[in-house]
Each structure stands twice: as C-alpha cells, then as structure tokens.
C-alpha positions in Angstrom: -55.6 40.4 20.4 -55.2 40.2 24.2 -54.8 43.5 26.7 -51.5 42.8 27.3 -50.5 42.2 23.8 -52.6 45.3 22.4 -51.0 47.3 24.9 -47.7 47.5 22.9 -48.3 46.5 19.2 -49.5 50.2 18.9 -45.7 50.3 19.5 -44.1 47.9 17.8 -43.6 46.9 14.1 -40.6 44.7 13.5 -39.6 44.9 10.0 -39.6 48.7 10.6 -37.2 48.4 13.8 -34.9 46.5 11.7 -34.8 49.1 9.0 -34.1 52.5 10.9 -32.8 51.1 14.4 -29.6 52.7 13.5 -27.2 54.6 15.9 -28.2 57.8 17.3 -27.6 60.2 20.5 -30.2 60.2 23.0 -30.3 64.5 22.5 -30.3 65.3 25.9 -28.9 68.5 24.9 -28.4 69.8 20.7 -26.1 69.8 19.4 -24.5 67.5 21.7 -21.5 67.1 23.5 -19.0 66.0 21.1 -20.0 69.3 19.3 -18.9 70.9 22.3 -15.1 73.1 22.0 -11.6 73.1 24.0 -10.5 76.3 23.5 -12.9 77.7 26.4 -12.3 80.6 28.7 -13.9 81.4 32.0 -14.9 84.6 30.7 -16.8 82.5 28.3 -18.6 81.1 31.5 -19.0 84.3 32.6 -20.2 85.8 29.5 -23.0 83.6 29.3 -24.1 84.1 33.0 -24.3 87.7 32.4 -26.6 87.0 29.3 -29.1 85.7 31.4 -29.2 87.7 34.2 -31.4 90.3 33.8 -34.5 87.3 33.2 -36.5 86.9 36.0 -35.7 83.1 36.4 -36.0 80.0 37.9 -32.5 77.6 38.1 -31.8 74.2 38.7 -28.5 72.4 40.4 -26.9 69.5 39.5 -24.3 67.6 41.6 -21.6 64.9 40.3 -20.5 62.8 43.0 -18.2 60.5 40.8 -17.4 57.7 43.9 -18.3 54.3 44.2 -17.0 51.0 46.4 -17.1 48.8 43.6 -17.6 48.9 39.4 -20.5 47.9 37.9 -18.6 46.5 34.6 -21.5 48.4 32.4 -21.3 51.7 33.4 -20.1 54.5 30.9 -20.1 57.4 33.6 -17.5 59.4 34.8 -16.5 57.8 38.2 -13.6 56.8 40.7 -13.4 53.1 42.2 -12.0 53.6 45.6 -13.3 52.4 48.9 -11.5 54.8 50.6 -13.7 57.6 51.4 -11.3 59.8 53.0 -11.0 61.0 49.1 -14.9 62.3 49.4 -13.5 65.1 51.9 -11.5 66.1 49.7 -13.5 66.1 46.7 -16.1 67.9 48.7 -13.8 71.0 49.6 -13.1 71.3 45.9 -16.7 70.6 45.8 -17.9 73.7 47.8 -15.4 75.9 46.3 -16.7 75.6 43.1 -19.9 76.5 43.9 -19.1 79.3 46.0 -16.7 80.5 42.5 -19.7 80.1 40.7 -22.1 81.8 43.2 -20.9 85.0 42.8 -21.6 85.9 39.2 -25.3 84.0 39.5 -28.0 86.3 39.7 -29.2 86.2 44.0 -33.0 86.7 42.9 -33.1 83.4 41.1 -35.2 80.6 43.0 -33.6 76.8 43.1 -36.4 74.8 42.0 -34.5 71.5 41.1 -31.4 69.7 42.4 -30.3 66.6 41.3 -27.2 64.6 42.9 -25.6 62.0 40.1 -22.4 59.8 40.0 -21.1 57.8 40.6 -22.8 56.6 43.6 -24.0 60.1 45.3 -25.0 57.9 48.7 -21.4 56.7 48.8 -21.2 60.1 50.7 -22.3 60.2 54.4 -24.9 61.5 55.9 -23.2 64.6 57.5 -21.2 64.9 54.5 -24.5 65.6 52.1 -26.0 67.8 54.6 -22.7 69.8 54.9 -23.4 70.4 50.5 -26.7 71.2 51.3 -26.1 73.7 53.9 -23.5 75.0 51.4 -26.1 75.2 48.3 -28.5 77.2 50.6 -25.6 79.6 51.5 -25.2 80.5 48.4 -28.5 80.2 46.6 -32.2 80.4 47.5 -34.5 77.9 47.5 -38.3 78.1 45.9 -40.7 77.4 48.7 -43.3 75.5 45.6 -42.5 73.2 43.4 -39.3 72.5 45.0 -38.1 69.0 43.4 -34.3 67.7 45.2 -33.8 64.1 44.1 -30.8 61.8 44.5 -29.3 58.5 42.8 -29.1 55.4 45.2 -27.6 52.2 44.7 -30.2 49.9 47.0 -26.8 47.7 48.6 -26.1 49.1 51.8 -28.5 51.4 52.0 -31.0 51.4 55.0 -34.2 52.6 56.6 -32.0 55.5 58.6 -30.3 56.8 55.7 -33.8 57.5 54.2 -34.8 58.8 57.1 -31.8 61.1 57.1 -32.3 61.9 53.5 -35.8 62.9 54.1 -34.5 65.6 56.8 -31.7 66.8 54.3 -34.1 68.1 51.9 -34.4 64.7 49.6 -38.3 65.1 48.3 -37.4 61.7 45.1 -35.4 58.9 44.7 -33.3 57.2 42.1 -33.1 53.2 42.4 -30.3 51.9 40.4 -31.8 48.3 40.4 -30.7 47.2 36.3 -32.0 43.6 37.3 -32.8 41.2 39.9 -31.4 38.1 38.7 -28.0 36.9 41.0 -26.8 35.0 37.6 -26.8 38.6 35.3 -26.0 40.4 38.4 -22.4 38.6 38.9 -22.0 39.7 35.2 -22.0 42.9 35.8 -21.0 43.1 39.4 -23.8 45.0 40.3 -26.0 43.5 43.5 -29.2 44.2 45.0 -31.8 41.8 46.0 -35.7 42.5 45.9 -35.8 42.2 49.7 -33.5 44.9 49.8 -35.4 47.6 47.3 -38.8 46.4 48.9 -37.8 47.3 52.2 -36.8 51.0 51.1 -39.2 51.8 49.0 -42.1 50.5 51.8 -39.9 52.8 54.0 -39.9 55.7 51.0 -43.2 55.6 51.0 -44.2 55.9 54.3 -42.0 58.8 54.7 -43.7 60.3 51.6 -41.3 60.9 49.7 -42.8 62.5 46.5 -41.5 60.0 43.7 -39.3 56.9 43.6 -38.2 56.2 40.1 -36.4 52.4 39.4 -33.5 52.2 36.6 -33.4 49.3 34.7 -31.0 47.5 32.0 -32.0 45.0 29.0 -29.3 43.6 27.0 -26.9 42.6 29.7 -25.5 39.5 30.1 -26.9 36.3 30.7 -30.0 37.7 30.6 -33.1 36.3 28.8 -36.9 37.0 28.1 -37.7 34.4 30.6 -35.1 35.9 33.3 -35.7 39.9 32.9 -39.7 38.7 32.9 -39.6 37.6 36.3 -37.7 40.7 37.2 -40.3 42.8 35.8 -42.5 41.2 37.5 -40.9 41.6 40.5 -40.7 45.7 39.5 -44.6 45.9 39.1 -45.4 44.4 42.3 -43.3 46.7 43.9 -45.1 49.5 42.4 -42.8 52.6 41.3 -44.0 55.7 40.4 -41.4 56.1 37.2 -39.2 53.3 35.2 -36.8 53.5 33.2 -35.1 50.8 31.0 -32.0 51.2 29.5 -30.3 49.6 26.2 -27.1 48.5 27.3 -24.6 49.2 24.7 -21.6 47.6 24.6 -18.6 49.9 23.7 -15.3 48.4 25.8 -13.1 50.8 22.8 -14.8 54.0 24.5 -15.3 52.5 28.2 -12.7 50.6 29.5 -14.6 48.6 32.3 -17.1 47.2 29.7 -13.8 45.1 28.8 -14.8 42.8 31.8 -18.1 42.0 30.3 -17.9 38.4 28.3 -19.4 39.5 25.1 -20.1 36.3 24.2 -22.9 36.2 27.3 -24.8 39.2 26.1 -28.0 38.3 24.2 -28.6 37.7 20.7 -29.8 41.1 19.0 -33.4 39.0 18.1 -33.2 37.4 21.9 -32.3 41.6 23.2 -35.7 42.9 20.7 -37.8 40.2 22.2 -36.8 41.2 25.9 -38.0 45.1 25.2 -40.8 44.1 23.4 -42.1 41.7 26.1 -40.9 44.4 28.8 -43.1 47.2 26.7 -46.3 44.8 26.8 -46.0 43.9 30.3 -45.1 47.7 31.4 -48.1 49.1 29.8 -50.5 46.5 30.5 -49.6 47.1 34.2 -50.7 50.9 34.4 -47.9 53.2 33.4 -47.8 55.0 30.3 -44.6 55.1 27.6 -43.3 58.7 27.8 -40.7 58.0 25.2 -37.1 57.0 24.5 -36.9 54.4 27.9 -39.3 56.3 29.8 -42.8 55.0 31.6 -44.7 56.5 34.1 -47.8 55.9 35.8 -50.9 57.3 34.4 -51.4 59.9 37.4 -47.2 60.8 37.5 -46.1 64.2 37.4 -44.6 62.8 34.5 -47.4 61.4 32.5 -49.2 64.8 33.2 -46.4 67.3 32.3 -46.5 65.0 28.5 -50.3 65.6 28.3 -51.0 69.2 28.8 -47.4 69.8 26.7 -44.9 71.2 29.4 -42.7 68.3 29.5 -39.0 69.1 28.5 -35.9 67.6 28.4 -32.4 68.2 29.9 -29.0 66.3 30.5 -30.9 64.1 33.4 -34.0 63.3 30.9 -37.4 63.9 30.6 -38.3 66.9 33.3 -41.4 68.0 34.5 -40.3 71.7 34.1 -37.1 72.8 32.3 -35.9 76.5 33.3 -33.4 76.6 30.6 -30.8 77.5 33.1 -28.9 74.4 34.8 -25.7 75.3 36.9 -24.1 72.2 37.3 -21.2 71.1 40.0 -17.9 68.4 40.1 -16.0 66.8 37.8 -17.3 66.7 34.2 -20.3 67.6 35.4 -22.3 70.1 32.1 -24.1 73.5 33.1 -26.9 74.8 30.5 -27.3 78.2 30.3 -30.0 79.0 27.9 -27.8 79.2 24.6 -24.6 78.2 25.8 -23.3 74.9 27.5 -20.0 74.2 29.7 -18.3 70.9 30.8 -16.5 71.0 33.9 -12.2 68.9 33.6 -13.1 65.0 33.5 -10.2 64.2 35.6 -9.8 64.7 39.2 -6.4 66.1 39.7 -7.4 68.9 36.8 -10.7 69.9 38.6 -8.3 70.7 41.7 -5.7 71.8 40.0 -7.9 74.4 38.6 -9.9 75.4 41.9 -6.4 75.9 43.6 -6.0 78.8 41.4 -9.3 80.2 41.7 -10.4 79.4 38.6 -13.4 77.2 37.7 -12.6 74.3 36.0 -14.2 74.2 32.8 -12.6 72.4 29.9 -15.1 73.2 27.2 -18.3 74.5 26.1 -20.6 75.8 23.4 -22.0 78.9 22.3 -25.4 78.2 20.8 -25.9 79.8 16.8 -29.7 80.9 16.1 -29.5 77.6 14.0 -28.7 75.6 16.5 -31.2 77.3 19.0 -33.9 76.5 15.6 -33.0 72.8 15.4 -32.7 72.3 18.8 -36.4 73.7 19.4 -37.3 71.1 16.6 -35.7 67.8 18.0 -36.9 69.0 21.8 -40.5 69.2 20.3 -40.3 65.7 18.9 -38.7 63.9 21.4 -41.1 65.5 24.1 -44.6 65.9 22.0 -44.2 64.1 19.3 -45.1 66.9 17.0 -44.0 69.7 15.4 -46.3 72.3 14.2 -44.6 74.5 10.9 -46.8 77.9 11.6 -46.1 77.8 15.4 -41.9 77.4 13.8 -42.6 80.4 11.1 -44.3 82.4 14.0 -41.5 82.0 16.3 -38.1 82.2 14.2 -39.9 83.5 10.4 -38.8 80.2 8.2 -41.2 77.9 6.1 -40.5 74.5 7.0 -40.0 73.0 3.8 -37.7 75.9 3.0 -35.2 76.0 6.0 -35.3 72.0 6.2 -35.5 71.4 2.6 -32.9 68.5 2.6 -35.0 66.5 5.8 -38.6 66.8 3.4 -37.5 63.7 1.4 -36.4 61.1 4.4 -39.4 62.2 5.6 -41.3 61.4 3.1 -40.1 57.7 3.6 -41.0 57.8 7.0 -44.5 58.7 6.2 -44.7 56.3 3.5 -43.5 53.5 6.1 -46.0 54.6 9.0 -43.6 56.2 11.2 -44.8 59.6 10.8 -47.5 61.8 9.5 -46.1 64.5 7.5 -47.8 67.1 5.5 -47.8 70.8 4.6 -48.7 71.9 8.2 -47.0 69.4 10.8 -45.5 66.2 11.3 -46.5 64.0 14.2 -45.0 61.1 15.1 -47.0 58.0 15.2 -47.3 55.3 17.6 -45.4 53.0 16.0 -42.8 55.3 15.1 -41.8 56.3 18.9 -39.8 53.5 19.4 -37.7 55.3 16.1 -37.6 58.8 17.6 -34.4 59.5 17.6 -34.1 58.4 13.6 -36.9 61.0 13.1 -34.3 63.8 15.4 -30.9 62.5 13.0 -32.6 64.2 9.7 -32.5 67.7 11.7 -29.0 67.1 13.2 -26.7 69.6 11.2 -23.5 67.9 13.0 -24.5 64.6 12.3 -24.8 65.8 8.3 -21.7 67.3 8.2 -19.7 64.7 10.3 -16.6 62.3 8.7 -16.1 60.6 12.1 -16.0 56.9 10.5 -16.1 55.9 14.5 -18.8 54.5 16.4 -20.2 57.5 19.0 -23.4 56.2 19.7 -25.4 53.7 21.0 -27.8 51.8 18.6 -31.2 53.3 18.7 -32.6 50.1 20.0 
C-alpha cells in the first residue's frame, strides 16, 4: 500500500460507510437547536447570566453580520441579499445596542478571550464600520492581554491587500477563507467566485502580516463537480499551504432552504461519485501534512488545533472545533445563539423583529434552553467523543455518580454492534472510537441523543452523516 493511500485507509471502510452513514446533527451544541423553546423571557436571559456570575471566568463573543452582495445558491445561513449597504448602518446601530443591553448584566471582571465575526459575509462591512464594533466591544468588555484569538469570515472576491492590512490594525489575529472550490464550471453552479490568484495573493499578504492562522472552507458534493475536478482544487489548496481546512458535505435541502432551489439537482454528483471525492480528498489531505481532527476538520501537525486534540483540551462550540471553550459564549445579531454554561438563547431570525425588539429596550431573544442535569450528562458524553474520541466510565461515575451500563443501558446493545463491526472499542471501562469509525462519529453521538429517541418528526432535519 502506498503513503498516500495508507494515509486514509486507517479511515475508511466502505461497506461500513454504507451501513451507518445515516442522518445526524453535527452537535455543535446538545441537545441541539430544534430542542430549543418559544416561550422565552428575558428574565430567562437574565437568569442565566446571574448563574454564572460569581465564576471567575473567561468569555467569548460572537458577531452575526447576516449581509452579502450576491447568494451563493448553497448556503443554509441566516443572511440578507442586498447590495445596498446603507442597510449595514442600520443594522449596526441595532447592532451596538444590543450589546450595550447585554453589557450591563455581564459580569465586568470577565476577560474576552475569543471573538468571532460570522454571516453572512462579515467583510461586506467597511472598514470604519468594523472598527466602530470593535471600539464598541472594548467599551463594554475587557479584553485578555494572552491568548487573545479575534477571527473573521472573508469571502476572497473583492477583498484586497489594504483590507488585511486594515484588519490586522482592528484587532483581526485569524482568517476565514470561504473558498468551497476553485473550479469556474462548479463555481457558476453555485454562484460563488474566487480564483486562486485571488486567495494566493491574500494569504501571501496574511502571512507576511503574521496573522496567527488562516483557515480555508471547502465544499464536496456540489455541482458539476467531480474526483478529477475537486483533485486539482485540492491541489491547488495544498500548494497554498493553510494552516486549518475544512471540507464540507454539501447537503441538499431546497424544502428547508429556499435558495438551494436554484441548484440543478440533476448536476450534483452521484452519491458513489460524492464518497469517492472525500475519500480521495482524505488521502491527499493527510498525505500532505495535516492531521484529521474529526467531523470535516484537518489541521497541520504543529496547529494549535492538532495540539489542543493531543494533550485533550480541545472542545467544541457553535463555530466548531476550539482550541479552548470557556463555556460562556455571548453572542450578537440576528439569530445569532449565546451559550451560557447550562442554558442557551437564540436571538429573532428576522430583521424587522430584532429592531423591533431593541426599540423597546428589550433584547431580542426568541428562544432558548435551560440545560436538565441529563442533558448536562449526555452532553459531557457526545462532547467527549466528538473531541477525544473516548469516553472513560470511572472518570463519568466520578464526576456525576452513574455506572455506565446503568444510566445508558438502552445505548450498551447498538454498541455492541459497533464493536462487533470495528467502529468502536467498547468494554466494561471505556469506549474509544477507532480509526475507522471517525468518519461515523456522529452515528456513535445519535445512541446518546435522548431527543433523537423520543422524536416522531417523520421530516428530514439533518444532513446525511457523510
């Protein structure tokens, strides 16, 4: 067996992919957001803010910008087509007054260690415009002077070597390259343009500014593409060297997101064509120097990244895998979700609710979730797995006082399967998931979903596994 095949058949077994690449959330938070409940107050809000007060703490930010120019015809985020950016001004006074509602009940001794501006296309905002929310976040909050991670989305079109010049000053310490593939043919598909040239020339510049990380987004399963096509893409990706990657499974659900409509299914690749492309794009990513984290993940071998999933303090949050997770993310805009240890909130989803709300001086929270000690058990489970890939039953027993085989007595037998099929080791004292079973993660995370159990919902929520 060759390098560059060995480097993923550790990975990949077929007839097992076939067999448990089911649908499944991607468990960025548990339970997840459909669990989440309407009849929320803002004394919920404030309830849960108070809980975690008295912690000496670190927090982290998160930013929606929802804006873009133009639609990229796969997207499933939360966003507003206009290329009118006299909206942004207004956007960003509701923006400022949210955080400033919010800023008075959050505890002035906790240190910002992360922020993180999503869309949308968060560099659809001007320069002068970002740096008047960043002068507003360090009115209200204070900054950590280590360890202080502020990263931003950037679509490569139309952005130049000034803007990350200008970033750079704001505060910007890692990029976000929505690149999803390089081929002109898949990239009329879907709307979405960027050329090589273009990414090549920022990330040269990116890097000569030292910026700490730049991180590349891509797609498989779009249209029009092929193993032949997204090879020389990833090609193209590995010359250009990034410290992260990750690589999305498109899924295509025009009944839940109405510009997917525009997307010819009959262009998008065969499910054995769509298998081949990851499997090829796994082989070449790992024979190239970065390491698979998990779910879409890879990072180089000397990435905080990488590191943070050796010595066990990686974690996961609603942006992905982190480095460090504080447990207490206060998030900003439309739709946008804060987690506050055990508690979660999700800001209105439409615009003319989110001011509607802040114009009576009320944040504009449409739902949320108080956390039950079972939740808080199973979510400590699934967070375990998809970060470590074990679980260790005397650490659980120590921590919340159940046997394993007790509390998760209906799971034992699935799993059992799974260890008969090589997916996972399970015994007595721990279950590890193998190599070949990563790929299936999320299959291994369903048998401790209570909601999933329980659920009737005939409709498809999720995205397939694979």
């Amino acid at each position: 067996m060759s390098e560059h095949n060995s480097a993923t058949e550790m990975y990949w077994d077929i007839e097992l992919i076939r067999k448990y690449d089911l649908t499944g959330p991607r468990y960025t938070s548990y339970p997840t957001a459909p669990q989440f409940e309407s009849n929320y107050k803002q004394t919920d809000w404030q309830h849960a803010v108070e809980r975690i007060q008295d912690r000496s703490q670190r927090i982290s930010l998160y930013l929606h910008i929802p804006f873009c120019d133009t639609v990229c015809y796969y997207c499933g985020c939360s966003k507003i087509i206009t290329a009118n950016h006299s909206h942004a001004d207004t956007y960003l006074e509701y923006l400022k007054k949210e955080i400033q509602l919010k800023a008075q009940h959050i505890n002035k001794e906790s240190l910002v260690e992360q922020i993180h501006f999503g869309g949308g296309t968060p560099t659809y905002l001007s320069d002068e415009q970002l740096g008047d929310i960043m002068q507003e976040l360090r009115s209200a909050f204070s900054f950590a002077d280590d360890n202080f991670e502020c990263s931003i989305e950037i679509h490569p079109q139309g952005m130049n070597k000034q803007r990350l010049h200008n970033l750079k000053k704001l505060g910007f310490n890692r990029l976000s390259l929505g690149i999803q593939d390089f081929d002109p043919q898949v990239q009329k598909a879907v709307n979405r343009f960027n050329s090589k040239e273009e990414v090549s020339s920022l990330m040269k510049e990116a890097r000569e500014l030292a910026f700490n990380s730049v991180s590349v987004d891509l797609i498989y399963g779009l249209p029009l593409q092929s193993r032949e096509s997204f090879q020389q893409t990833l090609n193209d990706i590995i010359e250009l060297d990034p410290d992260r990657l990750s690589l999305f499974n498109y899924a295509h659900m025009p009944h839940l997101f109405k510009t997917q409509k525009q997307i010819n299914a009959n262009e998008l690749p065969e499910p054995q064509e769509k298998l081949d492309i990851l499997h090829n794009s796994i082989s070449k990513l790992c024979a190239n120097g970065y390491r698979y984290i998990g779910m879409d993940h890879f990072a180089k071998e000397d990435d905080e990244l990488s590191i943070a999933q050796q010595n066990g303090s990686m974690q996961r949050n609603f942006q992905g895998y982190a480095t460090h997770n504080n447990g207490v993310l206060h998030a900003f805009g439309l739709s946008a979700i804060s987690s506050l240890a055990e508690h979660y909130s999700q800001n209105v989803k439409k615009l003319e609710q989110y001011y509607q709300a802040l114009d009576q001086d009320t944040l504009p929270i449409e739902r949320g979730y108080d956390l039950n000690q079972d939740d808080v058990i199973r979510r400590d489970v699934i967070s375990s797995l998809l970060c470590n890939n074990y679980l260790n039953f005397s650490e659980l027993k120590d921590k919340y006082n159940i046997e394993f085989s007790t509390y998760f007595e209906d799971a034992c037998a699935p799993l059992t399967e799974l260890a008969k099929d090589g997916l996972i080791e399970f015994n007595t004292k721990e279950l590890k998931i193998l190599d070949r079973g990563r790929l299936l993660a999320r299959s291994v995370c369903k048998l401790f979903d209570n909601y999933i159990k329980k659920s009737s919902d005939t409709k498809p929520r999720y995205s397939r596994i694979i």
